[in-house]
ZAMARGU-4260 file (C-alpha; in steps of 0.2 Angstrom, whole numbers, plus 5000, padded with zeros to 4 digits):
<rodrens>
0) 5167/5171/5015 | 5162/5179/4999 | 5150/5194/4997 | 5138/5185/4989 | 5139/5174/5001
5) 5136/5187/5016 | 5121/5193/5005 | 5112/5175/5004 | 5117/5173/5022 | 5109/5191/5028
10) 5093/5189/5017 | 5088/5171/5025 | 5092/5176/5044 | 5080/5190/5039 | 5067/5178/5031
15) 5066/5165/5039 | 5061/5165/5058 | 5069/5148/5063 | 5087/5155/5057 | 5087/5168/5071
20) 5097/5162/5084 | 5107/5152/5076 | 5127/5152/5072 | 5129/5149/5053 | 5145/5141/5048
25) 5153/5138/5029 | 5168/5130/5026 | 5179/5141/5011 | 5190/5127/4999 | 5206/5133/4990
30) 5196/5138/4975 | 5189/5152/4985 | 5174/5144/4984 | 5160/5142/5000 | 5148/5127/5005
35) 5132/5136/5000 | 5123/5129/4988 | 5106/5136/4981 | 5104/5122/4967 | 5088/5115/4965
40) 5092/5099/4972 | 5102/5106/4991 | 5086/5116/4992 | 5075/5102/4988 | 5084/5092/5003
45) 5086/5107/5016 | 5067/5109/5016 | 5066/5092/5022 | 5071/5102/5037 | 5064/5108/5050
50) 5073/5127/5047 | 5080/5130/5028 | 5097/5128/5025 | 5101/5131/5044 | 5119/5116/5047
55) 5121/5115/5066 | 5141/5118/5070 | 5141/5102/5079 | 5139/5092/5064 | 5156/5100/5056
60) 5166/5099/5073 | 5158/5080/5072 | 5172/5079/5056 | 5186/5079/5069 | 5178/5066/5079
65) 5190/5050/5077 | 5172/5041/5085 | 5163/5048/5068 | 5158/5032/5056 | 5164/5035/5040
70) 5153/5022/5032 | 5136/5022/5028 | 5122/5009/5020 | 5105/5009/5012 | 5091/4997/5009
75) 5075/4997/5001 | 5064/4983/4995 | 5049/4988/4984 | 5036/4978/4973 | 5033/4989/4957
80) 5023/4987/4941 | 5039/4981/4928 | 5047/4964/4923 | 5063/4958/4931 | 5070/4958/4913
85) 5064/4978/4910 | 5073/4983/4927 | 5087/4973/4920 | 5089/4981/4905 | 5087/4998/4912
90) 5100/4996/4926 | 5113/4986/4916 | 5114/5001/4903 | 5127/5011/4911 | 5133/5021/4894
95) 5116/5029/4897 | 5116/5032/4915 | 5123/5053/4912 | 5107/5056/4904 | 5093/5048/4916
100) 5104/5048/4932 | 5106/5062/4944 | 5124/5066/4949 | 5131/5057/4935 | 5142/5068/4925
105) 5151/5054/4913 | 5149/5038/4911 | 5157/5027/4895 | 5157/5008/4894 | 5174/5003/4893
110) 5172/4983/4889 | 5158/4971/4893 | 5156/4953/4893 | 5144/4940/4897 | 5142/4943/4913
115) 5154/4958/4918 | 5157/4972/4914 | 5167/4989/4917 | 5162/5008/4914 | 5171/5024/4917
120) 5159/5035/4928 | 5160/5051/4937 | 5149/5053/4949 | 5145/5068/4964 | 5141/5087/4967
125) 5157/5100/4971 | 5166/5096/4984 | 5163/5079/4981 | 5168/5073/4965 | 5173/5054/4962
130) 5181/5047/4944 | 5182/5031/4941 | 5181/5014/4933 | 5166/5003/4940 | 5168/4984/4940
135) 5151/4978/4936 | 5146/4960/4938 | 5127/4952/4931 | 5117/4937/4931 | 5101/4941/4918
140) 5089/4946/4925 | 5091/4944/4942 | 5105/4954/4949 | 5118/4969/4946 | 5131/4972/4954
145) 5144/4988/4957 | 5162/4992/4964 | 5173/5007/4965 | 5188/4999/4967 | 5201/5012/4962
150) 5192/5028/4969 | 5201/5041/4975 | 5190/5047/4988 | 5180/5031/4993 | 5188/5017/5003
155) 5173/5006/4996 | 5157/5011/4986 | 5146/4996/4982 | 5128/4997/4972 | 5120/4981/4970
160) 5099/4979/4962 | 5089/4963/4965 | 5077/4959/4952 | 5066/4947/4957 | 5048/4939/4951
165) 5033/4949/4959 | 5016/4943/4960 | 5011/4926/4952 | 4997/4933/4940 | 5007/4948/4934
170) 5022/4944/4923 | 5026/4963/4921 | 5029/4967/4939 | 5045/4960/4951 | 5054/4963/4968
175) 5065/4976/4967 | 5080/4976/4982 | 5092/4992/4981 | 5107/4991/4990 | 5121/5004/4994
180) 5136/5003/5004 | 5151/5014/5005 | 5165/5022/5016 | 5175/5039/5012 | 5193/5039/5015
185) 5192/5058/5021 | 5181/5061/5039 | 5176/5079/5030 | 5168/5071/5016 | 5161/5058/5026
190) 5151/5072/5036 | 5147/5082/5021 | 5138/5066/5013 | 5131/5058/5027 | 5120/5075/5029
195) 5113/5072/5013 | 5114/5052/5010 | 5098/5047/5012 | 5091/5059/5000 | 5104/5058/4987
200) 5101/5038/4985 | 5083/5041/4987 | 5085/5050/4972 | 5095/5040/4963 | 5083/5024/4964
205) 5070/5035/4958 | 5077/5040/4942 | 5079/5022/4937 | 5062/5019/4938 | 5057/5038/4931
210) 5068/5030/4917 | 5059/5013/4915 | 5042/5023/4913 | 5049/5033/4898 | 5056/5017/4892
215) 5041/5005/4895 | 5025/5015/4899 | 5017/5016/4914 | 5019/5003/4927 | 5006/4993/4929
220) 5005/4993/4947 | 5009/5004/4960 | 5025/5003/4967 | 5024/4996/4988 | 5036/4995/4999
225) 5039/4979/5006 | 5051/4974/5024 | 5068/4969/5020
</rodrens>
């Protein structure tokens, strides 16, 4: 473990009152480097929390569980305050997505059609890093949807959006369904993500509708949740 490291480590267990008593554990990759992250974002997600970036050592012996599921999904259903068509626009715009979207570190069209599509993306946070081309298929305005099919570290990634009409009287609001579902090919970055997953797509949803106010204005309703 690094000094730096050591120092972080000494000045929380000194802090923070729900660290004592604890066994604190970080795993060191071949570039010398630990699993502590100070980042505005891992802090954002560890004070969901109960104790401040405290991991348990069960959730990393959980890696070399074979009964550990390697594959997670997400759903969210929400009515919100833009057209099917402005949701469209803004999701379909992949060439754009390393500007709005968080963990998005490239991302360059490399053809599209009339209703598919394929960009180069590169996705994640160190360790977990994914490069590749995602196979993109449409139907204006009404649904997109997303494979990793050549990944190198996913056995499947798929992102799908549902843009449907919303209310009767309102032309400028729809029915948003989110979908995410994938599946690490490695039980260590499964652990790792699964830690973090629910935050990460939370945030990633987010940003597309973050975007679609910068885009459009305001929405003109605000966003509900609805049951899937």
């Amino acid at each position: 473990m690094s000094r730096a490291t050591l120092m972080n480590l000494r000045r929380l267990t000194n802090t923070n009152s729900c660290s004592k008593n604890r066994e604190w554990k970080f795993i060191s990759f071949m570039n010398g480097k630990d699993i502590f992250y100070s980042t505005s974002c891992f802090t954002k997600i560890a004070r969901t929390h109960k104790c401040l970036y405290s991991i348990q050592i069960r959730t990393f012996l959980d890696v070399f569980n074979p009964g550990v599921k390697n594959g997670k999904t997400y759903k969210e259903k929400q009515l919100i305050g833009y057209s099917p068509e402005q949701m469209f626009d803004v999701i379909q715009d992949t060439e754009n997505y390393k500007h709005f979207l968080p963990f998005c570190r490239q991302s360059t069209v490399k053809f599209k059609g009339k209703d598919h599509a394929k960009t180069y993306l590169e996705i994640g946070f160190p360790p977990i890093i994914e490069s590749y081309v995602s196979h993109i298929t449409f139907q204006r305005p009404h649904m997109i949807k997303a494979e990793c099919r050549d990944g190198k570290l996913f056995k499947h990634l798929l992102t799908q959006w549902n843009c449907d009409p919303g209310l009767k009287d309102s032309p400028n609001t729809c029915v948003i369904t989110f979908f995410v579902s994938y599946e690490f090919k490695s039980q260590l970055h499964s652990a790792l993500a699964n830690m973090f997953f629910n935050e990460l797509v939370k945030q990633m949803e987010h940003a597309f509708f973050v975007e679609a106010g910068r885009r459009y204005g305001k929405p003109c309703i605000k966003a509900q949740k609805l049951n899937n």
